[in-house]
N, C-alpha and C positions, 0 to 999 in steps of 0.2 A: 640155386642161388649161391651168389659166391661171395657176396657182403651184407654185411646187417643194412635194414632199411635204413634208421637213422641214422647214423654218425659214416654207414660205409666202411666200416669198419673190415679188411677182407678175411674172409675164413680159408682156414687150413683143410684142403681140399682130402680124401679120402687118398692115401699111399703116395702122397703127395712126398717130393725129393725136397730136399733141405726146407725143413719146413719152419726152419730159425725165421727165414727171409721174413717170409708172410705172418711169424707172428710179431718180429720186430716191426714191421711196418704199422701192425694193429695200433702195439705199443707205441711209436712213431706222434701216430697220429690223435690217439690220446692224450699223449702229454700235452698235444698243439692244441685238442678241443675242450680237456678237464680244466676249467677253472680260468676260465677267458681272462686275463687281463692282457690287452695290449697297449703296447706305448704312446702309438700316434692314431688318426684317422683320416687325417688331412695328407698324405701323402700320397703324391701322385706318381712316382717312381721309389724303387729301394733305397734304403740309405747307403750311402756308401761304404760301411766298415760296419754292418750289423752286427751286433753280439746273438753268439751262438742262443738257441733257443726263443728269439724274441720276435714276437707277435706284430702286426699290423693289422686295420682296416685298410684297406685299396681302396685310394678316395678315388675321386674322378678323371677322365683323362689320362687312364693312366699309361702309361709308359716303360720303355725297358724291358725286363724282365717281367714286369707286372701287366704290362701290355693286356688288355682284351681279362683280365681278372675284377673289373671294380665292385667294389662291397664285401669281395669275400675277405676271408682271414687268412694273411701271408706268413706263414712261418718256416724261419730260417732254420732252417736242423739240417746236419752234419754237413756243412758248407752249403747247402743250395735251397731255394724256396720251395716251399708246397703250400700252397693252395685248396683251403675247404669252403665250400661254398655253404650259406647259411639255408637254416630251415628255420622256417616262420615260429616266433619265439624263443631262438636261440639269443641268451645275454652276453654283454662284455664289459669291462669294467675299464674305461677308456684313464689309462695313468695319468695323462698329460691335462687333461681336464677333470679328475676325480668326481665321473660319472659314471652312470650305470646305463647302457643304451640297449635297447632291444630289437630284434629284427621285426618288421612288423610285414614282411613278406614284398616289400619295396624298398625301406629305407629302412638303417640303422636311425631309430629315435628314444628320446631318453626313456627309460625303464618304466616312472611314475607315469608315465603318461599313457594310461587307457583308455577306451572309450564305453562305458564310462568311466574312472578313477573314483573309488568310496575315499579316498581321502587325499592329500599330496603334502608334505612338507617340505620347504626348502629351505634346511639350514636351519630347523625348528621342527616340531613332533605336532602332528596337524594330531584333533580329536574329535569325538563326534557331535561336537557342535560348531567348532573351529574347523571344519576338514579339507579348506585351505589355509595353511601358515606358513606363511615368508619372515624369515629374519634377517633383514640386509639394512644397509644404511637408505639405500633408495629403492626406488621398485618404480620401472619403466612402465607405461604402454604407452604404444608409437602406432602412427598408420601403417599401411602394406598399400605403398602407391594409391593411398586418397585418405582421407579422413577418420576418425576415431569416435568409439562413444565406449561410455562405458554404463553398462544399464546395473542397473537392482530393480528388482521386480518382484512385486505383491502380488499376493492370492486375492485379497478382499481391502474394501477402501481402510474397511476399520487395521489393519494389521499395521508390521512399522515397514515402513522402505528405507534405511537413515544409513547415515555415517555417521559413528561413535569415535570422539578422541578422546583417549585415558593418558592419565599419570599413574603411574605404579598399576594401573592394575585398576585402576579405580577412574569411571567416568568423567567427564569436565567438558566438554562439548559435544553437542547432537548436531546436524541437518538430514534435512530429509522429508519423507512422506510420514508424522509418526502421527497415528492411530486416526486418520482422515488421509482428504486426499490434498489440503493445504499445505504448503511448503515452510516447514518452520525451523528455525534458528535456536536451541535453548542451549544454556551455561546452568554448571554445578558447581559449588566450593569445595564436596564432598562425595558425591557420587550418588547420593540420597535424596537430599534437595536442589530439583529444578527451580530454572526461572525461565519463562519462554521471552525473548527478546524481539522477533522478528516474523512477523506469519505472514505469508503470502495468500492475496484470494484466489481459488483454484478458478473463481467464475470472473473474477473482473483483472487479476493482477495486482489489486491495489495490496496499500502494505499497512499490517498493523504492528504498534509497538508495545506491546501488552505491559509490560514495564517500564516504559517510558514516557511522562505526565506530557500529553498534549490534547489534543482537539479530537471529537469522536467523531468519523464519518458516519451519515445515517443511513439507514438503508430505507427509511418510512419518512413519511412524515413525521412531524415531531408538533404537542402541545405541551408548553408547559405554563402551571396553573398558580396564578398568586391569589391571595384571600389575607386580609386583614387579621385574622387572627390565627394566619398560617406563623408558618416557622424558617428559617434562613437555612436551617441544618436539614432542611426535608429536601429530597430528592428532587420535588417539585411535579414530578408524572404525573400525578392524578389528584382528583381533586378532595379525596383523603388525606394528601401528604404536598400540600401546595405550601408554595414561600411564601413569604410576608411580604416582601418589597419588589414592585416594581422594578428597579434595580439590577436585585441578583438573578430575575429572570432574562432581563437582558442580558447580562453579565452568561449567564449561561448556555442563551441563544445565540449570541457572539462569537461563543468558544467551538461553537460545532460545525462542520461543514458541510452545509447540505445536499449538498450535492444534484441539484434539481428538487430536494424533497421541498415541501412550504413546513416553516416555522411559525408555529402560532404563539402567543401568550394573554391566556387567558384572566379576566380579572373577575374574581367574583363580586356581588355587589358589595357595597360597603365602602367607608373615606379611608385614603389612601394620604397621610400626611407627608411623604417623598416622596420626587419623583423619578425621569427616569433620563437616562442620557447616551444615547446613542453616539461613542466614540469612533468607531472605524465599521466598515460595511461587514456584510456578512460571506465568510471565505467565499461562498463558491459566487456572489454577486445578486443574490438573490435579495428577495423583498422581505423585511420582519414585520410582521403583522400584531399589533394591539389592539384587542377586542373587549371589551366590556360588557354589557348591555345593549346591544341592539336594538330593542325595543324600546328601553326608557335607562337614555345613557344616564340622565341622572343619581339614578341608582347607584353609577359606578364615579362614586368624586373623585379628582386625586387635587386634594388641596394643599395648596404648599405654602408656606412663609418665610419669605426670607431666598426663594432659590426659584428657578426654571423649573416649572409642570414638565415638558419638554424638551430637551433639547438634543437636536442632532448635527451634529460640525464633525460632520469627514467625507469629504469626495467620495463617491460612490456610494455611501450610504444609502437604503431604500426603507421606511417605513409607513408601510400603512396603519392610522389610527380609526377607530369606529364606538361608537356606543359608550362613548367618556363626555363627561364632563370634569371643566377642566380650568382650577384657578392656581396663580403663581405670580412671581414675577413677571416673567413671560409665560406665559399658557403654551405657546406652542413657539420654539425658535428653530429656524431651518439655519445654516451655516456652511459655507465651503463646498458647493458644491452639492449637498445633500435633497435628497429628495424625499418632500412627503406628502402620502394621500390621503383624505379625511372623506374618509367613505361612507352612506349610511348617513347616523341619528347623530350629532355630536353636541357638546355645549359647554358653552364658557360661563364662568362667573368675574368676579372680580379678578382685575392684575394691574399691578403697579404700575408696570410700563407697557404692555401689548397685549393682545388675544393672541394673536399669528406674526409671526414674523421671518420675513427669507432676508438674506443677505449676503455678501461674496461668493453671489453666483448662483447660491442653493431656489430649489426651487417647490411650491406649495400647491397642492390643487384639491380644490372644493369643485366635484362636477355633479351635480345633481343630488348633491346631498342635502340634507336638514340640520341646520345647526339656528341652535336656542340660545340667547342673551337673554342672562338677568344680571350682570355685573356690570359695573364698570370698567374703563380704561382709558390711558392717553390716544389710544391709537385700538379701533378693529383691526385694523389689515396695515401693513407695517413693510415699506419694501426698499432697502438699500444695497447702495454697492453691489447692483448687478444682480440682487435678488430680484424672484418674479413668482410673482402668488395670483393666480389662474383661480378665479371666483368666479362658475356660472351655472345657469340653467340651473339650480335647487331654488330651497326656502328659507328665508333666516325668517324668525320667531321672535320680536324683543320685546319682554315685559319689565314694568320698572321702568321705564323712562332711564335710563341709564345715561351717564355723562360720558363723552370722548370728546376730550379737552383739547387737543392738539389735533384734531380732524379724525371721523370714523376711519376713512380712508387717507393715509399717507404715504407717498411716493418718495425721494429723495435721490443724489449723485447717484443718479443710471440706476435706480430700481425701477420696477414696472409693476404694475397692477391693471391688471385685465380681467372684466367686468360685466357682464352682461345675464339678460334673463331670469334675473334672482327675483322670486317674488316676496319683496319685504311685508310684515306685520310689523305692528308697534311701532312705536317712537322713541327717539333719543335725542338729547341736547349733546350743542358743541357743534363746532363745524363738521359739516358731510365730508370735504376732503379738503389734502393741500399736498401738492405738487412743486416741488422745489428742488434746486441745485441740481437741474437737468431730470429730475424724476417722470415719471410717467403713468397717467392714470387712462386708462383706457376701457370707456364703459359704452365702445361700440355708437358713438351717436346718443345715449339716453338721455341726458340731459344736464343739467347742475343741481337739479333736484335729485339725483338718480338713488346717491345714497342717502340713510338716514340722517337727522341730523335738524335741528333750528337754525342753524347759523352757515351764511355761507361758506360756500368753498372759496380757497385763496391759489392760484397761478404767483409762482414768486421763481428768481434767478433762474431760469429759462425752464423751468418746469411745467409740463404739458400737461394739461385736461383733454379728451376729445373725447 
């Protein structure tokens, strides 16, 4: 053997002549491989006027003198180059970029970089919880000819997946996967107290605003329960903790969006001195149901003075009512487009001006239902400006002889009233109907008798009976 395995170092052979040579060359080549730091790595030929002692990597292609050398380490000593070829894990400490690169048995790559690496810091002191830290004003990742992701990845749903943004040292915004698998948004003032702002559904995508006052999507069905000697401040769910009014049940069935789910509002029995008024539809376009008594609406009054039992005025509105009875002003007023169904058991008493009433446009339907009269009114069935109330095939019930003063049945300017298969009880005074200024009563052929009533019906300003 005439050189050390690693560095090649050569030895001073046994009665060997000028043995200066071989041991200066040792020394030589030591000075070129103790303590790597070279200037460039990027050069592909010598530099022109190298200073004595100074180091290179042989970048690519290379050329000149360097010719057929790439990767090894050039160093210039006593006017001429030599050349030491690297062994896997050999370091150098590159001056012109103030890094540390290691051979990794193909390429010169940076020092920190192993496979695996217990820690890395750049330009920062990584720890063993941080055991990547970057301190730079920006921090890149870019594609490599196509596209980019950048993952974090959980053990278990319940763990965190997140990004954290601090001041000082101290948290102030979150996203992420944190302690589920929904995608959430949260803000701190202090690093202590959260607010969660933003949560994403992991199963539908829909978005909630945990902080922010609006409308709750459902996931169920939804009742909720009023009772006369309820309360406004109750939750309203159950029928332990039901509201008082009519009203705030709508008010609260309005606010939510059901999203296909059905919304009910239940009434327990007992008088109901407000009523209720159905402003605008319900988000998702669905139908709002008022229920009462089904069996014996009576049970369930909502008697009002001075205001509308009913009323609903908003395009697309949908309300089904059942198992009420029902006195007001108006008992029941459709409006705008609005739609409403009187399903089941239902019953009026007295009202100043109507029972039922549709008008610009809204529209009423009684289809096989049962509705009781013991009140009076100007008007049963009440239909203008393009209103149409759809009365058939059930039962009306009237005790009390009750008066309707201005016709049971009234039509007016393009309202309709369609009529047919109702099987009447009882009697009432006042004319059976009147159809005026283009109105329309249409009770299928039955006759001028058809509805209740003593006193004829009247045809006036091009208003139609048939």
């Amino acid at each position: 053997m005439f050189e050390t395995p690693n560095l090649k170092l050569p030895y001073i052979a046994p009665a060997q002549a000028q043995k200066h040579v071989t041991h200066n060359e040792a020394i030589r080549a030591l000075d070129a491989l103790l303590h790597i730091a070279v200037e460039d790595r990027d050069l592909s030929e010598p530099p022109a006027e190298p200073t004595e002692g100074a180091r290179y990597i042989v970048g690519d292609d290379a050329a000149g003198e360097w010719s057929g050398h790439e990767n090894a380490l050039a160093a210039f000593q006593d006017g001429a180059w030599a050349f030491y070829y690297p062994q896997k894990g050999w370091t150098a400490w590159i001056i012109d970029e103030e890094l540390l690169v290691v051979w990794n048995g193909a390429a010169w790559v940076p020092a920190a970089v192993s496979d695996p690496a217990p820690q890395l810091g750049i330009n920062a002191t990584a720890d063993t919880v941080n055991r990547f830290t970057v301190a730079s004003p920006a921090s890149l990742f870019t594609h490599e000819s196509g596209g980019h992701q950048l993952k974090i990845n959980k053990a278990e749903s319940s763990d965190f997946g997140t990004v954290l943004f601090q001041t000082g040292w101290s948290g102030r915004a979150e996203m992420g996967l944190a302690g589920d698998d929904d995608f959430h948004f949260k803000v701190s003032p202090d690093g202590d107290v959260w607010h969660e702002a933003i949560v994403v559904d992991r199963n539908t995508g829909r978005v909630r605003l945990p902080a922010t006052p609006g409308r709750e999507i459902l996931a169920a069905d939804r009742t909720y329960y009023v009772d006369p000697s309820g309360d406004d401040s109750n939750h309203g769910l159950s029928p332990e903790a039901p509201f008082r009014t009519l009203q705030k049940a709508i008010d609260s069935a309005l606010n939510v969006d059901a999203v296909g789910h059905s919304v009910t509002i239940k009434l327990a029995d007992g008088v109901y001195t407000s009523g209720g008024w159905v402003n605008r539809p319900m988000f998702d376009g669905s139908q709002l149901n008022i229920i009462g008594n089904p069996d014996n609406p009576g049970n369930v009054e909502i008697s009002v003075t001075g205001a509308n039992a009913f009323l609903v005025d908003a395009a697309g509105a949908k309300v089904r009512i059942e198992g009420v009875k029902i006195s007001g002003d108006v008992g029941i007023w459709a409006r705008y487009g609005a739609v409403v169904f009187l399903t089941g058991k239902n019953a009026f008493g007295a009202c100043p001006f109507r029972h039922i009433g549709a008008d610009n446009g809204a529209f009423v339907e009684m289809l096989g239902g049962q509705i009781s009269i013991d009140g009076a009114a100007p008007h049963h069935l009440y239909a203008d400006a393009g209103g149409h109330i759809f009365y058939a095939l059930g039962s009306v019930e009237i005790s009390g002889t009750p008066t309707f003063s201005f016709g049971f049945a009234y039509a007016q300017t393009t309202g309709l009233i369609t009529s047919y298969g109702i099987n009447w009880s009882g009697s009432a005074s006042g004319p059976r109907y009147q159809a005026t200024l283009n109105g329309v009563i249409n009770v299928n052929g039955a006759g001028a008798t058809y509805f209740p009533g003593d006193g004829a019906g009247t045809v006036a300003n091009g208003g139609q009976y048939a």
